[in-house]
C-alpha positions as CSV (number, residue, x, y, z in Angstrom):
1,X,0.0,0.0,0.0
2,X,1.4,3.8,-0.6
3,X,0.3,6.2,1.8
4,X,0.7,10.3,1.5
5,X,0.7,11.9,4.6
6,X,-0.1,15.7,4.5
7,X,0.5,17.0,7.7
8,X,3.9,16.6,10.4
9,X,2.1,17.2,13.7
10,X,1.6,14.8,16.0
11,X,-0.9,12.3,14.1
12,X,0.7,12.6,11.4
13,X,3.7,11.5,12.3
14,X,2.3,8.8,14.1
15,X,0.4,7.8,11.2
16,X,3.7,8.0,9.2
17,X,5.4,5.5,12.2
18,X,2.7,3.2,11.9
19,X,2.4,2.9,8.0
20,X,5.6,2.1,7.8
21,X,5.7,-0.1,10.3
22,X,3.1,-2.1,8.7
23,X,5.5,-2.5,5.8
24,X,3.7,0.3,3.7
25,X,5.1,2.9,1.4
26,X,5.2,6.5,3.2
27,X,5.5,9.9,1.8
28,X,4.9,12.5,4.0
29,X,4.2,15.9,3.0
30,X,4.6,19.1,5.0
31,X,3.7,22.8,4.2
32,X,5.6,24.5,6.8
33,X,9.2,24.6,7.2
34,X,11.1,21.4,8.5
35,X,12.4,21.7,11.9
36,X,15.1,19.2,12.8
37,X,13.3,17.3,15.4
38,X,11.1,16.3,12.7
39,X,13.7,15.3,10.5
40,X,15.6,13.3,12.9
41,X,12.2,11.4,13.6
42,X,11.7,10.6,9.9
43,X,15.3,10.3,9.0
44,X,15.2,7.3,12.3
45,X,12.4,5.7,10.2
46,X,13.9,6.3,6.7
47,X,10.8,7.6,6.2
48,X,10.8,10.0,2.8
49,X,9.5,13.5,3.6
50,X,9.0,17.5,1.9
51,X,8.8,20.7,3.5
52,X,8.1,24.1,2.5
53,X,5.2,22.8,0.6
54,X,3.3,20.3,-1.9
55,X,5.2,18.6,-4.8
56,X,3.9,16.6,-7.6
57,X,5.8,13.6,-5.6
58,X,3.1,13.6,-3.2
59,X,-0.2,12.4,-5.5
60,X,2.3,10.1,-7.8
61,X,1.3,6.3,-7.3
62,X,-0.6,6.8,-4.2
63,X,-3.2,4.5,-2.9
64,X,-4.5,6.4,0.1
65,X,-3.8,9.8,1.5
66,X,-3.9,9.9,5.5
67,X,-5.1,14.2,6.4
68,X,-3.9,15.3,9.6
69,X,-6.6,17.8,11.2
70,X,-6.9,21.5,10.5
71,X,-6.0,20.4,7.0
72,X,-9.0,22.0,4.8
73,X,-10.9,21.0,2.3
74,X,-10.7,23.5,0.4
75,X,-6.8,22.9,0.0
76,X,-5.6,22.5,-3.2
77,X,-3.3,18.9,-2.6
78,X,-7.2,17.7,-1.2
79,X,-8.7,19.4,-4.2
80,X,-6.1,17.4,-6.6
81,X,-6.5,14.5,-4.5
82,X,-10.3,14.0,-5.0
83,X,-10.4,15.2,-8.6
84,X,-7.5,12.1,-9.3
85,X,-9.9,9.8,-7.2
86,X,-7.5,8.6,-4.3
87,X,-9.2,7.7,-1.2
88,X,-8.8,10.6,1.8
89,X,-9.0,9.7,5.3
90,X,-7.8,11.0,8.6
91,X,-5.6,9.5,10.8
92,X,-8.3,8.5,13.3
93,X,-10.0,6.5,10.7
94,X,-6.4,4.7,9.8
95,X,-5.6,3.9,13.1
96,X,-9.0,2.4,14.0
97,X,-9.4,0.2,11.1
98,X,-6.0,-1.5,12.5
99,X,-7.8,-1.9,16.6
100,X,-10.2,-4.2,17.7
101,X,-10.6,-2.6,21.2
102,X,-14.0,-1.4,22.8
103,X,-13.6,2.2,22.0
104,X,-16.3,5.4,23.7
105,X,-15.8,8.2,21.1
106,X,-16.8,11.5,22.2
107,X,-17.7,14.5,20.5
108,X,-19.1,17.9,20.8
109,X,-18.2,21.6,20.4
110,X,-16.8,22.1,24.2
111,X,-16.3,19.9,26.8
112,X,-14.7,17.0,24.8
113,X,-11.2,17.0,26.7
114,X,-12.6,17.2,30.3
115,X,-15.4,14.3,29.6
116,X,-12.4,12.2,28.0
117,X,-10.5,12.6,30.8
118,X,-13.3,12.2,33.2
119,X,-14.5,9.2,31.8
120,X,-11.4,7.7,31.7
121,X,-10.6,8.0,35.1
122,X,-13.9,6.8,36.1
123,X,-12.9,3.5,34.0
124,X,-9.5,3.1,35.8
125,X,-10.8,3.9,39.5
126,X,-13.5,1.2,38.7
127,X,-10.1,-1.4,37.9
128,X,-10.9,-1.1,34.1
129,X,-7.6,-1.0,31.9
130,X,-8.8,2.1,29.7
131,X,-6.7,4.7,27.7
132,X,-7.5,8.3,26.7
133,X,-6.3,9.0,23.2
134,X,-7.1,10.9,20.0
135,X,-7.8,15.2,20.0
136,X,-6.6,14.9,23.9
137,X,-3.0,14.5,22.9
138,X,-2.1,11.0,22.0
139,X,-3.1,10.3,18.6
140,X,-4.7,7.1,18.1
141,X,-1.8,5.6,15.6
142,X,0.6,5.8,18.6
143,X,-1.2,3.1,20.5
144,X,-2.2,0.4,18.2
145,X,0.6,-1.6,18.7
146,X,0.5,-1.3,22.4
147,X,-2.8,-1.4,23.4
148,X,-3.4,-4.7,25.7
149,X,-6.5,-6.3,23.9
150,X,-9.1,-5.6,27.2
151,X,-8.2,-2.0,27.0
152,X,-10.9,0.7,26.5
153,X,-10.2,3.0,23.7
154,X,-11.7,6.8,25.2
155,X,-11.5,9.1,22.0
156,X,-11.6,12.4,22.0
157,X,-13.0,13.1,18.3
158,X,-12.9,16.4,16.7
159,X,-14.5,17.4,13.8
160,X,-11.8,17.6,11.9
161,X,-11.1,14.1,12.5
162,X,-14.6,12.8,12.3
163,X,-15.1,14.8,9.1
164,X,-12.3,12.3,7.0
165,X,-13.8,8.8,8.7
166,X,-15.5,6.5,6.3
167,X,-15.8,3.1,8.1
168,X,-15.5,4.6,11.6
169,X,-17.8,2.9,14.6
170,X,-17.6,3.2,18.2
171,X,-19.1,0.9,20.7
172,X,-20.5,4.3,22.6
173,X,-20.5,7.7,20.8
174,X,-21.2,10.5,22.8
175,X,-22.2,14.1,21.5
176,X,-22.1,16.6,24.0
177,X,-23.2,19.6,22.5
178,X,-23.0,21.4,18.9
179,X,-22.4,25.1,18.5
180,X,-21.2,27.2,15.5
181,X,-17.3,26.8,15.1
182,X,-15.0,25.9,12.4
183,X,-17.0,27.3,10.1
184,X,-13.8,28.4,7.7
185,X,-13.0,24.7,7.9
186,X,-16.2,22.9,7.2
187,X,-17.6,26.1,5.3
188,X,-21.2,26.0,6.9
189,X,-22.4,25.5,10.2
190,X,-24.4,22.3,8.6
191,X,-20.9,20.8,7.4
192,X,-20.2,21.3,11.0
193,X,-22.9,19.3,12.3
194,X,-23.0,16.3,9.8
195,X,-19.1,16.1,11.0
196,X,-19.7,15.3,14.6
197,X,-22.9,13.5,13.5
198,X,-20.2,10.5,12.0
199,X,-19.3,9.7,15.3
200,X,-22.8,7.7,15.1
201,X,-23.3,6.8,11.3
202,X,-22.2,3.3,11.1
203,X,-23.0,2.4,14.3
204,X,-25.6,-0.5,14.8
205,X,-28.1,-1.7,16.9
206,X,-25.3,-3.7,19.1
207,X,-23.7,0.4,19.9
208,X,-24.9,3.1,22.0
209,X,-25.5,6.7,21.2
210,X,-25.1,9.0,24.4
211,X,-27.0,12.7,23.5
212,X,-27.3,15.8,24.8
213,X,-31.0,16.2,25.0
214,X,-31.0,19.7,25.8
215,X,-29.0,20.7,22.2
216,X,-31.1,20.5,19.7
217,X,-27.9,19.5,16.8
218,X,-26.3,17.1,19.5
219,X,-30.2,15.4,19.7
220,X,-30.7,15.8,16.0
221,X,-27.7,12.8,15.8
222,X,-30.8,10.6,16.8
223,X,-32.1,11.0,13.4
224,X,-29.3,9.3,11.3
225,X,-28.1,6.2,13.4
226,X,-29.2,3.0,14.2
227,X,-27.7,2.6,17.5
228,X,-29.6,3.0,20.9
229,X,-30.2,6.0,22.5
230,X,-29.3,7.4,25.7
231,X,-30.0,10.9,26.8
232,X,-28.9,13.5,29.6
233,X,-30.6,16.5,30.6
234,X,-30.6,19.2,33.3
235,X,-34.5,18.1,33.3
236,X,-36.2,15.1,34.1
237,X,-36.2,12.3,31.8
238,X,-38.2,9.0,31.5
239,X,-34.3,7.3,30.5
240,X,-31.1,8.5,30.8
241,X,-29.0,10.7,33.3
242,X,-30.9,13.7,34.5
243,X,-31.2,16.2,37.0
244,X,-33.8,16.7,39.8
245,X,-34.0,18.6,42.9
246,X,-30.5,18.9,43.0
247,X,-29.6,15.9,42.6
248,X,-28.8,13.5,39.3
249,X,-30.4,10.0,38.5
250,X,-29.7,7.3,36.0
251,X,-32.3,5.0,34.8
252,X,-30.6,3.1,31.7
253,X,-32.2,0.5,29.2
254,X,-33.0,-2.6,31.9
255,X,-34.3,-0.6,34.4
256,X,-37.6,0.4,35.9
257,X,-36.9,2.3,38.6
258,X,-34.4,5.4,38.8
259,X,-31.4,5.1,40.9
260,X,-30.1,8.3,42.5
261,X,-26.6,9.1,41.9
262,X,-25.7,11.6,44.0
263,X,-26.1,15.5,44.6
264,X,-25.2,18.4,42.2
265,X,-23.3,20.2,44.9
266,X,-20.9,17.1,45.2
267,X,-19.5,17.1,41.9
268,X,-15.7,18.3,41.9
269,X,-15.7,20.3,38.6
270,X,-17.8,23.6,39.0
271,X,-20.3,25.1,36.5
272,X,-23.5,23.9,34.7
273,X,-21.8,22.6,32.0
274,X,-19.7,20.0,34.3
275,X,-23.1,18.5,35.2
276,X,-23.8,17.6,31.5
277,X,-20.1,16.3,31.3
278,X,-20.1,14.2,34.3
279,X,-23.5,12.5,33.4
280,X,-22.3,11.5,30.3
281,X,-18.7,10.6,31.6
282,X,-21.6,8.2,34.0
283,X,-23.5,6.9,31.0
284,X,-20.7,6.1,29.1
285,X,-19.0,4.4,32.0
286,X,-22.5,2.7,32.8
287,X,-21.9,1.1,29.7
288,X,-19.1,-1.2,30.9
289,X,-21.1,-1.9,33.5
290,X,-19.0,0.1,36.3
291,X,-21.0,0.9,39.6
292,X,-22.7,4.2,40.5
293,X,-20.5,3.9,43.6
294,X,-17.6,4.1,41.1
295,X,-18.6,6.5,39.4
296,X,-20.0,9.0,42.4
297,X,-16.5,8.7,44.0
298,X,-14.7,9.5,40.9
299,X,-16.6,12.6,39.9
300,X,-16.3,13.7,43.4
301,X,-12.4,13.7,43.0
302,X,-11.9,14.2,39.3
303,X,-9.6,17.8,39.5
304,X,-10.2,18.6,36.0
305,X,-7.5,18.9,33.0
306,X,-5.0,21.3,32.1
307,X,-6.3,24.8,30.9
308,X,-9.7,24.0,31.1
309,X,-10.7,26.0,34.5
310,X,-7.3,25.1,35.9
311,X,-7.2,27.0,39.5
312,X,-3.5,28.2,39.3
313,X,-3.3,29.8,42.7
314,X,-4.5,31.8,45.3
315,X,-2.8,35.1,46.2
316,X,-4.5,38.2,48.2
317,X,-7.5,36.4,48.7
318,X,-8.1,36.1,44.7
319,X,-8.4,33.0,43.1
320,X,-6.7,32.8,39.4
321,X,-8.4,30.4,37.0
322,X,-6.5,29.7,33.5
323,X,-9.7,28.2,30.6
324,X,-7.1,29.0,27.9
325,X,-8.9,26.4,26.0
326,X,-11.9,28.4,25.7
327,X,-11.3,29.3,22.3
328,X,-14.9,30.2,21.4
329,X,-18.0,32.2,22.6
330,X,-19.8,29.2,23.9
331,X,-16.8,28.1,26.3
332,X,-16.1,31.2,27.5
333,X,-20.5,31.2,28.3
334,X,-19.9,28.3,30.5
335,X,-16.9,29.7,32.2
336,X,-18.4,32.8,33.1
337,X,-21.4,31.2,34.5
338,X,-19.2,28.9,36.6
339,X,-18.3,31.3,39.8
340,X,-20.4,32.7,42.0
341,X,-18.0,35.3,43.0
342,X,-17.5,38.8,40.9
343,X,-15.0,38.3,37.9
344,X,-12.1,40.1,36.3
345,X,-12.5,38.5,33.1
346,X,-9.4,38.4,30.9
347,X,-10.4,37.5,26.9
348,X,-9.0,38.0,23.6
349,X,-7.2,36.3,21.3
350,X,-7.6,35.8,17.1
351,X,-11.4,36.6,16.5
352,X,-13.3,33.8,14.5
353,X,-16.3,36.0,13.8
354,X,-17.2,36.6,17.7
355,X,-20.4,37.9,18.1
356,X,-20.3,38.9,22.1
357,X,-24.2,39.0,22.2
358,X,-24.9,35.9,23.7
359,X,-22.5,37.0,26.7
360,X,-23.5,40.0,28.3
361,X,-25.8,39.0,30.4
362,X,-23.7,37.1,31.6
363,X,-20.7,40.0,31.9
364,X,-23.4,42.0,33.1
365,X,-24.3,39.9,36.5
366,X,-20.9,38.3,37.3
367,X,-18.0,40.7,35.6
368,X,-16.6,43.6,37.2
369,X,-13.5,44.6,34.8
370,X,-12.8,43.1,31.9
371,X,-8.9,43.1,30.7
372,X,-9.0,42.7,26.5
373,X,-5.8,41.4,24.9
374,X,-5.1,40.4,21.3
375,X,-6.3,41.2,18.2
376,X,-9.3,41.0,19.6
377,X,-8.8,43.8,21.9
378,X,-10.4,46.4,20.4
379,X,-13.5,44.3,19.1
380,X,-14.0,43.5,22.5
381,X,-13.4,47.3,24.1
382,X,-15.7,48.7,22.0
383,X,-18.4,46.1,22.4
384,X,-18.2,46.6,26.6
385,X,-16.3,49.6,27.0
386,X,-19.8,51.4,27.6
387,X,-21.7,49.3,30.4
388,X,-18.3,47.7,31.7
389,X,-14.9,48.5,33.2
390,X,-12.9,47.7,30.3
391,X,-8.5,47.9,30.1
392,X,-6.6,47.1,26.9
393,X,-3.3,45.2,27.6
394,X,-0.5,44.8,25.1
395,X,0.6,41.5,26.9
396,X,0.1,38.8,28.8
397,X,2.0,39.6,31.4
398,X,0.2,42.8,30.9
399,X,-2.8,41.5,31.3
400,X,-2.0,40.0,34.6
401,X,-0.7,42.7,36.0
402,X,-3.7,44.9,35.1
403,X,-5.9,42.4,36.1
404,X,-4.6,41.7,39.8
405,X,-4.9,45.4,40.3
406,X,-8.4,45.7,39.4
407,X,-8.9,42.0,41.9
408,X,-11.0,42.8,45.0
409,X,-10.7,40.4,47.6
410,X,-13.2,37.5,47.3
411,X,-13.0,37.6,43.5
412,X,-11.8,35.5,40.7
413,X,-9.2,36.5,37.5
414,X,-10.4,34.3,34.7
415,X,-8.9,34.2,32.0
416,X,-11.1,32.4,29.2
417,X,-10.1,34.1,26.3
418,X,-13.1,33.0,23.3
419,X,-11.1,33.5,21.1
420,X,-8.0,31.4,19.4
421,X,-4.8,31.5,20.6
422,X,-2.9,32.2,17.0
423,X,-2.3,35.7,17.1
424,X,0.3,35.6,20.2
425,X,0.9,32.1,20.9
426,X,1.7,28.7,18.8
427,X,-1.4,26.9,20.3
428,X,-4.0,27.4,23.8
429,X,-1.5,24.9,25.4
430,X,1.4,27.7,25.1
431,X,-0.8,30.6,25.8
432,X,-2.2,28.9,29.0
433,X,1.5,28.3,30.1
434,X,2.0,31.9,29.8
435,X,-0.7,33.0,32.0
436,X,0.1,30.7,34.8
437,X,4.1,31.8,34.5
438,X,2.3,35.6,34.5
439,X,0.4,34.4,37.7
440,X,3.1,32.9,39.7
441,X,5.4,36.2,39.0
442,X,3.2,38.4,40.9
C-alpha cells in the first residue's frame, strides 16, 4: 500500500510511524518549514518526507492519503486528490481500522477534553484497563501496537477528524453539544454538524449513542443512526441521566426504577456545564457496567485537565483560573457562569467571527472589569467599553498585572479568552502556560 501523509504534527507522524511499520510505502508531506526534530524522527524511520510545501511527488502512485486535522478541504493537494480519485481519510479513521478494542468516542463543540479525561478515570478507578487517546493529545496511531486487547479505547474526536472517517464505529458515541465553530474549515455550520454527527453513522443496533437532550444538533444525531439511545438532561427524563431537585439520576435501558446518583453540589468540577459532562462521563462508564459507587467517588475527585478551568493559585484572597482552551464564545458562556463570585474577566485572542451578544448578560451579573488582549482587543473594548470596566493590555503579562490590580478580595481572574490563541501564541496549550508563568510572578 502507498500512503501520503499531508500533515507533520503529532498524528501525522504517528500515522507515518505506523504505516511504515506495517511494511507500507510513506511519503509524507509538509507545508511548513522542516524543523530538525522532525527530521531526525523521519530520518530514524527512513521515512521519505517534503517541507516548504506540496510537490507533484506527493499524488504520484498513491493508494490512500492519510489528512492530519486543521487540514482543509478547500486545499488544493485535497482538491487534486479527490479530482485524481484517491481515497482521503484522517488518521483517526487509519488507526482504528487496525484496533479491535472497545472504543467510547466522544464529540461535541466544548467539553470534549474534560469528559475524555473524566470518563477515563472513572474507568481506571473502577479497575478497568482504559486509555485516553485521540484530539486529547495521544493520537490514536501511537497506541495500536501497544494497546493490551481488554483495553478501552476513550476518544476524544474532533470534527476535523470525524469529518475524513469512512468506516469509523464506536461501541459508545457520545455528543455533548453542537455550536457554530470551524465554520472556515467545514464552510457552513451544517458541514459542522453532519461532522460530529459520524461519530454515530455506522453504528448499529449492538452500539450506544449518548446525546445531549438539551441541544437541539447534539439530539438531532438521533435521526441518522441505528444505534440506541441514551439521553442527559438538566430536566427530568423517563431514561437517561438527569437532574432533579438537586440531585442527578440514571435509569438506563433494563431498568424500571431510577437510581439516584448523588447531589449536584458534590460534583468536583464547578459550572452547569460539568453537570452535562459528568452525566455522560456516567453513562458512558455505565456502559461497561461500572458501579454508581464508582462513578460517584470519581466525579467527586476528578480535578479537572490542564487549561480547562485550571485554579492556578491563590494570592490576596483572589483565586486565578486559566480556561485557555476556551477558544470560542460558547466556552467562554460556561466559564463565566461557573463562579459565584465577581470576575475580572481576561479575553482575547484571534477573533473567529465573535459575536459577544450571547454573553452580556452574563458580563453583566458576574464581571466587574474586563482586561482585552489580542487582536481582539479592540473588538471586545468597543463592544463593553460602555456598560463595563474595560482595560486594553499589550501583553500577557500585561494583562495580569492589570488584572490583579483591578482584583478585590473574594473575587476570581479568569482568564477564558473565546477567542484562538494564534495571534500571540503557537497553540491554547502555550498561551495557557503563559498565564500561569504571568500568575506565579506576581
Amino acid at each position: 500500500m502507498n500512503y501520503t501523509i499531508i500533515g507533520a504534527g503529532k498524528s501525522g507522524l504517528a500515522a507515518a510511524i505506523l504505516a511504515h511499520e506495517n511494511g507500507d510505502s510513506v511519503f509524507l508531506t509538509e507545508s511548513k518549514p522542516e524543523t530538525s526534530e522532525i527530521t531526525s524522527t523521519l530520518n530514524g524511520y527512513g521515512i521519505e518526507a517534503e517541507f516548504g510545501g506540496h510537490s507533484t511527488r506527493a499524488l504520484q502512485n498513491v493508494n490512500c492519503i492519510i489528512t492530519s486535522p486543521g487540514v482543509p478541504p478547500s486545499s488544493p493537494i485535497i482538491q487534486e486528490a479527490q479530482a485524481r480519485g484517491i481515497e482521503i481519510i484522517s488518521e483517526l479513521e487509519f488507526a482504528w481500522r487496525q484496533i479491535a478494542n472497545p472504543m467510547i468516542s466522544i464529540t461535541g463543540t466544548n467539553g470534549k477534553t474534560t469528559t475524555t479525561a473524566l470518563t477515563t478515570y472513572i474507568l481506571q478507578n473502577a479497575g478497568r484497563s482504559a486509555v485516553s487517546a485521540g484530539n486529547i493529545g495521544t493520537p490514536l496511531s501511537a497506541l495500536v501496537r501497544t494497546l493490551t486487547p481488554d483495553t478501552i479505547v476513550v476518544l476524544e474526536s474532533s470534527s476535523y477528524q470525524l469529518d475524513r472517517t469512512v468506516d469509523f464505529r464506536p461501541d459508545v458515541g457520545v455528543i455533548l453539544n453542537i455550536t457554530p465553530d470551524h465554520l472556515g474549515y467545514h464552510g457552513s455550520f451544517e458541514n459542522y454538524c453532519r461532522a460530529k454527527w459520524k461519530t454515530s453513522r455506522n453504528q448499529t443496533s449492538k452500539d450506544l449513542l449518548i446525546l445531549n437532550a438539551d441541544n437541539p444538533e447534539a439530539a438531532a444525531a438521533s435521526e441518522f443512526t441505528r444505534a440506541r439511545i441514551m439521553p442527559f438532561s438538566i430536566q427530568s427524563l423517563q431514561q437517561g441521566a438527569y437532574c432533579r431537585d438537586g440531585k442527578i439520576y440514571i435509569r438506563t435501558d433494563n431498568q424500571h426504577t431510577e437510581e439516584e446518583l448523588m447531589l449536584f453540589d458534590d460534583v468536583r468540577l464547578p459550572g452547569v456545564h460539568n453537570r452535562y459532562n459528568s452525566m455522560a462521563a456516567a453513562l458512558a462508564a455505565r456502559a461497561f457496567e461500572v458501579r454508581n459507587e464508582n462513578i460517584r467517588d470519581s466525579l467527586m475527585s476528578f480535578s479537572g485537565v490542564e487549561h480547562r478551568l485550571e485554579f492556578v493559585r491563590t494570592l490576596h484572597d483572589v483565586d486565578y483560573i486559566n480556561d485557555s482552551k476556551a477558544t470560542n464564545i460558547n466556552a467562554a458562556w460556561y466559564a463565566l457562569s461557573s463562579y459565584q463570585k465577581p470576575i475580572v474577566w481576561i479575553a482575547g485572542g484571534r477573533g473567529d467571527g465573535n459575536d459577544y451578544t450571547s454573553l452580556d448578560e452574563l458580563v453583566k451579573a458576574n464581571v466587574h472589569t474586563i482586561i482585552a488582549i489580542g487582536e481582539e482587543a479592540q473588538a471586545i473594548f468597543d463592544h463593553y467599553c460602555i456598560a463595563t470596566r474595560c482595560i486594553k493590555a499589550t501583553s500577557m503579562e500585561h494583562a495580569v498585572e492589570l488584572a490583579a490590580s483591578n482584583a478585590e478580595p473574594n473575587s476570581v481572574v479568569l482568564f477564558s479568552p473565546a477567542c484562538k490563541s494564534f495571534d500571540m501564541f503557537a497553540n491554547y496549550e502555550h498561551r495557557g502556560e503563559c498565564f500561569k508563568e504571568a500568575v506565579h510572578s506576581l
